[in-house]
Residue frames as a rotation matrix with the C-alpha (Angstrom) as fourth column:
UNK 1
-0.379 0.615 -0.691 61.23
-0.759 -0.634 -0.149 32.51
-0.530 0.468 0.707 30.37
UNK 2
0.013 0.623 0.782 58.47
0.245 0.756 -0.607 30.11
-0.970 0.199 -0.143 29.22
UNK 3
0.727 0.313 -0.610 58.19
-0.367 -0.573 -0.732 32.47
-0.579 0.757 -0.302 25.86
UNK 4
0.176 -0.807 -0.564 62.04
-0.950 -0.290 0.118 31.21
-0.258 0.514 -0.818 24.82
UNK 5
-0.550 0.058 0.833 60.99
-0.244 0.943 -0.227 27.54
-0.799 -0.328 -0.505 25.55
UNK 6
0.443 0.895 -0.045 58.33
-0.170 0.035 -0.985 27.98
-0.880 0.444 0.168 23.13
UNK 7
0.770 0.253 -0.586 60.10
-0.532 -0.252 -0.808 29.32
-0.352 0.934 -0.059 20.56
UNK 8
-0.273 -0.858 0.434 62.97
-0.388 0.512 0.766 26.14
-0.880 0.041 -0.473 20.26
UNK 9
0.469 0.310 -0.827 63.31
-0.858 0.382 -0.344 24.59
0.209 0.871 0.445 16.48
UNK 10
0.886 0.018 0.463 63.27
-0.053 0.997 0.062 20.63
-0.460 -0.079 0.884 16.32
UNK 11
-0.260 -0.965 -0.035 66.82
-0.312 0.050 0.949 19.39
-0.914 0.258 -0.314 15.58
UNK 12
0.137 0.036 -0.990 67.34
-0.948 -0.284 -0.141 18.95
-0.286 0.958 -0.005 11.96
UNK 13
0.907 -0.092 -0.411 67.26
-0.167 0.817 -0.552 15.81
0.387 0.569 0.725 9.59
UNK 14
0.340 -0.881 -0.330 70.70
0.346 0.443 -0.827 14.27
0.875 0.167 0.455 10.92
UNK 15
-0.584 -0.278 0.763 70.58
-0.453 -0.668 -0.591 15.73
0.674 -0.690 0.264 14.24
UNK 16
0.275 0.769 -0.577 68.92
0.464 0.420 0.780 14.49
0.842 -0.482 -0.241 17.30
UNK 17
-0.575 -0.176 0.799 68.15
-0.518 -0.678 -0.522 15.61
0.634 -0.714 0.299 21.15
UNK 18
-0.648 0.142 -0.748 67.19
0.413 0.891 -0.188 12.81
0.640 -0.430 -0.637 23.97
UNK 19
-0.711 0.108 -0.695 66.78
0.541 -0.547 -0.639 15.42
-0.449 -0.830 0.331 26.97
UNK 20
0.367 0.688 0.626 63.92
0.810 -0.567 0.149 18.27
0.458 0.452 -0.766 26.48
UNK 21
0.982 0.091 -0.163 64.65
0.128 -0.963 0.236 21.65
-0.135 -0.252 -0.958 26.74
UNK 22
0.188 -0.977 -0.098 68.03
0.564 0.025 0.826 21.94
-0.804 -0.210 0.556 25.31
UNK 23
0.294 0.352 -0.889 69.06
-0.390 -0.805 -0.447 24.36
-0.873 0.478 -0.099 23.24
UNK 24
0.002 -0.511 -0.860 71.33
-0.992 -0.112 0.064 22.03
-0.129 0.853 -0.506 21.16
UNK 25
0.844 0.434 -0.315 71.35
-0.536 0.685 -0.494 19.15
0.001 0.586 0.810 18.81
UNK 26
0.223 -0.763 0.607 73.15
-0.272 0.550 0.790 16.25
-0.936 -0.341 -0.085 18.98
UNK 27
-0.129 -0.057 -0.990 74.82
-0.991 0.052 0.127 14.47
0.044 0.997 -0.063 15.58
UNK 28
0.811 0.084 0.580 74.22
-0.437 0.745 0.503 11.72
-0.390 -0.661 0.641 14.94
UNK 29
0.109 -0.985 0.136 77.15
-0.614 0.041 0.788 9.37
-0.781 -0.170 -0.600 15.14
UNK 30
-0.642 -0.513 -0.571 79.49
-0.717 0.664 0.210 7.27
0.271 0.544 -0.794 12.13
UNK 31
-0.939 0.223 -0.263 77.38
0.228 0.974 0.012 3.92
0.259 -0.048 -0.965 11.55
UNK 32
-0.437 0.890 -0.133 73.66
0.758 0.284 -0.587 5.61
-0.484 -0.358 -0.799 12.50
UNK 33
-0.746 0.262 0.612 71.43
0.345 -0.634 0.692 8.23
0.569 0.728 0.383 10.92
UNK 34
-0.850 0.344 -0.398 68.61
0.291 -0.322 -0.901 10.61
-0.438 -0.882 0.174 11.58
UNK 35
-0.902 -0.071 0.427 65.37
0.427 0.002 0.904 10.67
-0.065 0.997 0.029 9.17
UNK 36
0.160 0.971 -0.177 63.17
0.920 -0.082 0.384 12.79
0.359 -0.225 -0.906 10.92
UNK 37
-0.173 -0.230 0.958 63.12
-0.094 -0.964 -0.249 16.44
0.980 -0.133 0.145 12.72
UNK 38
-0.303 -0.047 0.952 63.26
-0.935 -0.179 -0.306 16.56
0.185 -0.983 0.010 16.33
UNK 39
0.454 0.375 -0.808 64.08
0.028 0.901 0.434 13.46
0.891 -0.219 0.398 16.79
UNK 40
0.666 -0.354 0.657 65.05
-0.739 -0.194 0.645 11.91
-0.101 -0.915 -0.391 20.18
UNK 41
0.273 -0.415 0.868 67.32
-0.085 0.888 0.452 9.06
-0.958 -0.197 0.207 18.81
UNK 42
-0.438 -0.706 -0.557 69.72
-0.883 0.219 0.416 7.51
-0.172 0.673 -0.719 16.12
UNK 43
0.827 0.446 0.343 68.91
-0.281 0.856 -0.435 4.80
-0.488 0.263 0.832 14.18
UNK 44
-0.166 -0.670 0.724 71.67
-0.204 0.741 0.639 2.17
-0.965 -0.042 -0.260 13.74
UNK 45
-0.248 -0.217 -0.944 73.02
-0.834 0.544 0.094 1.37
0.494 0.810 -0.316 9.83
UNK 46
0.504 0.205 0.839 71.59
-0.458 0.887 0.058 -2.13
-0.733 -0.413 0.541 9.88
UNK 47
-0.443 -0.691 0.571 73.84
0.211 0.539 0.816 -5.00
-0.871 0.482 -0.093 7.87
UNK 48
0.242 0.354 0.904 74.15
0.964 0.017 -0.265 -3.93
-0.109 0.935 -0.337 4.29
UNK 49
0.598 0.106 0.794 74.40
0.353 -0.925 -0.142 -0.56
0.720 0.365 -0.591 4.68
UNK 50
-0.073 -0.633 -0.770 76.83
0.960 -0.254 0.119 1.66
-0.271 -0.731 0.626 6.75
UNK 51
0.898 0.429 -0.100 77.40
0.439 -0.891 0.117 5.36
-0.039 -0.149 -0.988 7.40
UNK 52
0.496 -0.368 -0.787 80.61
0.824 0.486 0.292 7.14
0.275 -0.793 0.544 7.61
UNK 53
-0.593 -0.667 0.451 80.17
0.325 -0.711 -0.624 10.03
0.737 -0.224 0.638 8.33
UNK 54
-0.473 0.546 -0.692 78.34
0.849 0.071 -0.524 11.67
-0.237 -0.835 -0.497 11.35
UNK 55
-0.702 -0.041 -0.711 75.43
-0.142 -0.970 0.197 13.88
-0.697 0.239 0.676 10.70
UNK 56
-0.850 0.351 -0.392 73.60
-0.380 0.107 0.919 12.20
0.364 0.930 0.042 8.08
UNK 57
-0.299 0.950 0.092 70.32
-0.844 -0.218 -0.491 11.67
-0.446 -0.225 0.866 7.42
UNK 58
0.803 0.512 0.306 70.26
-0.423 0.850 -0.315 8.11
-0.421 0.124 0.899 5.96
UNK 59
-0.008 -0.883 0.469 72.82
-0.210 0.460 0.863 4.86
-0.978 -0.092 -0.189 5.54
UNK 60
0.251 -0.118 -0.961 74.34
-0.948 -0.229 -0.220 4.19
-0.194 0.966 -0.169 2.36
UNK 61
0.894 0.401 0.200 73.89
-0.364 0.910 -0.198 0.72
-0.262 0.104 0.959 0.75
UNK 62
-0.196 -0.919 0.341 77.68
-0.019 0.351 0.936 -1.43
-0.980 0.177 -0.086 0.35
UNK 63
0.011 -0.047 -0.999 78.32
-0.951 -0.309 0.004 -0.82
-0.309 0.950 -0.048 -3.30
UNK 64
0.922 -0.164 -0.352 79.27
-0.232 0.493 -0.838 -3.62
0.311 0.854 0.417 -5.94
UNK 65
0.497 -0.729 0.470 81.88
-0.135 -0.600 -0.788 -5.78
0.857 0.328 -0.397 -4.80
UNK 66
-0.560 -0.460 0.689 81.56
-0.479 -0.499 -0.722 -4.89
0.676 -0.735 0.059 -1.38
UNK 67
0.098 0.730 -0.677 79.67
0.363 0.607 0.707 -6.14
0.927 -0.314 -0.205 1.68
UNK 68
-0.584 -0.224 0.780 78.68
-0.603 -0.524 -0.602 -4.95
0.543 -0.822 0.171 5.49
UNK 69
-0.241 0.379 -0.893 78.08
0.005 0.921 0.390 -7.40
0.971 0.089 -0.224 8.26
UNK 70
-0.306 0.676 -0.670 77.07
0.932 0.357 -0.065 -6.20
0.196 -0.644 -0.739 10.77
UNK 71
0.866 0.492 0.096 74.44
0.427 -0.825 0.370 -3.09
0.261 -0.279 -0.924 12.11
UNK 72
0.768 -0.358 -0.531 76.15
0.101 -0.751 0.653 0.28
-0.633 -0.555 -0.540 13.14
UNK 73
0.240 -0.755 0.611 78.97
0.921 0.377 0.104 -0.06
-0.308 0.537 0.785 10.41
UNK 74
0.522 0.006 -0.853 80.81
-0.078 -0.995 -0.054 2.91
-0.849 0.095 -0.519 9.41
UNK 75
-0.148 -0.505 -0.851 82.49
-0.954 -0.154 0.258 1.65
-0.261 0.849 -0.458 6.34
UNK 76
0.934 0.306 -0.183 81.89
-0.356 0.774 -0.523 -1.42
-0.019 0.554 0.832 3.79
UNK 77
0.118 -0.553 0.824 84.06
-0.465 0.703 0.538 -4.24
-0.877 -0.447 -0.175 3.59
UNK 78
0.138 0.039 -0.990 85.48
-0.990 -0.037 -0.139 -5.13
-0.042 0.999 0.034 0.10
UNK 79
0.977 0.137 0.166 85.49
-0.156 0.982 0.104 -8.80
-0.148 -0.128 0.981 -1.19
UNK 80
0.483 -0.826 0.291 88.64
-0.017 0.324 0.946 -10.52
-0.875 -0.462 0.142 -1.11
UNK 81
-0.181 -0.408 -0.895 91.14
-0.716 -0.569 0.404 -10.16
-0.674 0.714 -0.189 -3.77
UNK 82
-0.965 -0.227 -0.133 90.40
-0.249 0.626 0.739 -12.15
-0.084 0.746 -0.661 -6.88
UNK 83
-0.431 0.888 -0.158 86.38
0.741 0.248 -0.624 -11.92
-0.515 -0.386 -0.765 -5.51
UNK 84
-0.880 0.374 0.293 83.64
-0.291 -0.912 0.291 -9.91
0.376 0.171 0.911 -6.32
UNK 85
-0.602 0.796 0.062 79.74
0.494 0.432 -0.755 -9.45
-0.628 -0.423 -0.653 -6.00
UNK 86
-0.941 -0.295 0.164 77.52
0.323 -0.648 0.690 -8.16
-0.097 0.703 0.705 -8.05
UNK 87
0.393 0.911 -0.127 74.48
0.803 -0.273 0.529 -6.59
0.447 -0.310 -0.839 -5.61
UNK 88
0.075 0.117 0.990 73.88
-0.399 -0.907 0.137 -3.82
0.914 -0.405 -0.022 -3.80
UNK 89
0.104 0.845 0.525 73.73
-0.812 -0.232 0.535 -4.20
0.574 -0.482 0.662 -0.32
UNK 90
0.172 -0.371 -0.913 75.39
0.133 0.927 -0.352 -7.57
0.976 -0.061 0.209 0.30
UNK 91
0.694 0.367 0.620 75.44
-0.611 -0.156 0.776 -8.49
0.381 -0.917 0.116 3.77
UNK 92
0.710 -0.482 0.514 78.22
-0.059 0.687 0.724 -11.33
-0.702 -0.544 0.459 3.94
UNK 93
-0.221 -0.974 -0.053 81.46
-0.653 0.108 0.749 -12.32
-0.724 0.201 -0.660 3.08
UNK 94
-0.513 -0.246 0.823 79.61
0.095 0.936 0.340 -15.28
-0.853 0.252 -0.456 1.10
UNK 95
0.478 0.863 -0.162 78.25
0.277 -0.323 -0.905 -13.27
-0.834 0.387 -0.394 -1.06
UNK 96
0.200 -0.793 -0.576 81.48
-0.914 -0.364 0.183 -12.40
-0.354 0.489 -0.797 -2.78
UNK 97
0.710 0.017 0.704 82.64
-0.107 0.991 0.083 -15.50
-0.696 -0.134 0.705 -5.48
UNK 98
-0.175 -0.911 0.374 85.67
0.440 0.267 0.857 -16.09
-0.881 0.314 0.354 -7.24
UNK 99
0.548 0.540 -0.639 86.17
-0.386 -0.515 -0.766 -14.07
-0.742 0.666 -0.074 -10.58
UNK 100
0.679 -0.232 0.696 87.16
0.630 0.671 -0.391 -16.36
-0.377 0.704 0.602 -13.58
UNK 101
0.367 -0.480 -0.797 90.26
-0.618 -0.766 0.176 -14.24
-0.695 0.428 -0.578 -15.21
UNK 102
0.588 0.039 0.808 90.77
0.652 0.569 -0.502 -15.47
-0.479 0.822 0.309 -18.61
């Protein structure tokens, strides 16, 4: 039935479908996002930012602190002990620098 084709609803914000004519939506996976309706594809967390959970509709920036180096990331990477930063978003390990304790 052409009539049940018709009536299909675009996959939701965090959801996505490659193939046409399916009835279901894919999530999308830990480390990518979805920021459209009926999309056909995930978009990769790029460095800085990271996802982890699956489902979601946009990547969440590495806190304070923290840093993510490379795309697809499902969790941030904290600076080393006695370190910090103090951006959003930090992309490298060399961004973290020694904290003076007095």
């Amino acid at each position: 039935n052409s009539n049940r084709l018709n009536n299909q609803s675009p996959c939701q914000l965090g959801t996505y479908q490659p193939f046409s004519g399916q009835s279901e939506c894919v999530e999308a996976d830990q480390g990518y996002y979805v920021e459209v309706e009926g999309a056909s594809h995930q978009i990769e967390c790029l460095k800085g930012t990271y996802q982890p959970l699956a489902g979601q509709s946009e990547c969440v920036e590495a806190d304070q602190g923290y840093y993510v180096e490379i795309d697809e990331s499902s969790n941030q990477n904290p600076c080393p002990s006695g370190q910090n930063n103090l951006q959003n978003g930090s992309i490298s390990i060399n961004s973290c620098f020694n904290v003076d304790i007095r």
